[in-house]
C-alpha positions, 0 to 999 in steps of 0.5 A: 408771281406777283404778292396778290396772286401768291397770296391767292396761291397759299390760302388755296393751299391752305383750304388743301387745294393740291399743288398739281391743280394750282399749278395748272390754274396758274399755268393757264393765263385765262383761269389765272385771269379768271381766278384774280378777276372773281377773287377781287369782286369777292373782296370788294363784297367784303369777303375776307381772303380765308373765306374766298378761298374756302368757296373756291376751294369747294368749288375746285373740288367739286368741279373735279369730283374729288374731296380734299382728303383724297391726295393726302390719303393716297400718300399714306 
C-alpha cells in the first residue's frame, strides 16, 4: 500500500471508521479507486486531509446506517 492511501486509511481511522469496513473498501479496487479519486479533488479544493476524512467518514456511516460509537460499545 502506497503512503497516499495509508494516509487516507489512518485518518479514516482516525474519524472511528472500523477497520472491517476499510478493509473492504481497500479491498475493492473500484472503491479504492473511487475513494483516491474524490479525495485528491477534495484536496485540490483545498480541503485538509483531517477535513476529508470527517465527510467521508459521515458519509460511510450514514451509508451503512451506523454511528461511529456503535462498535466500540459492542466491545464494552
Amino acid at each position: 500500500m502506497d503512503l497516499i492511501k495509508l494516509n487516507m486509511y489512518q485518518r479514516l481511522r482516525d474519524f472511528d471508521v472500523p477497520a472491517v469496513i476499510l478493509d473492504d473498501i481497500f479491498a475493492e479496487e473500484n472503491d479504492l479507486n473511487l475513494l483516491e479519486t474524490n479525495w485528491k479533488k477534495l484536496e485540490e479544493l483545498g480541503m485538509t486531509s483531517d477535513e476529508i476524512a470527517n465527510e467521508v467518514a459521515n458519509m460511510i456511516f450514514e451509508q451503512l446506517d451506523i454511528t461511529p460509537d456503535q462498535f466500540t460499545a459492542e466491545n464494552e
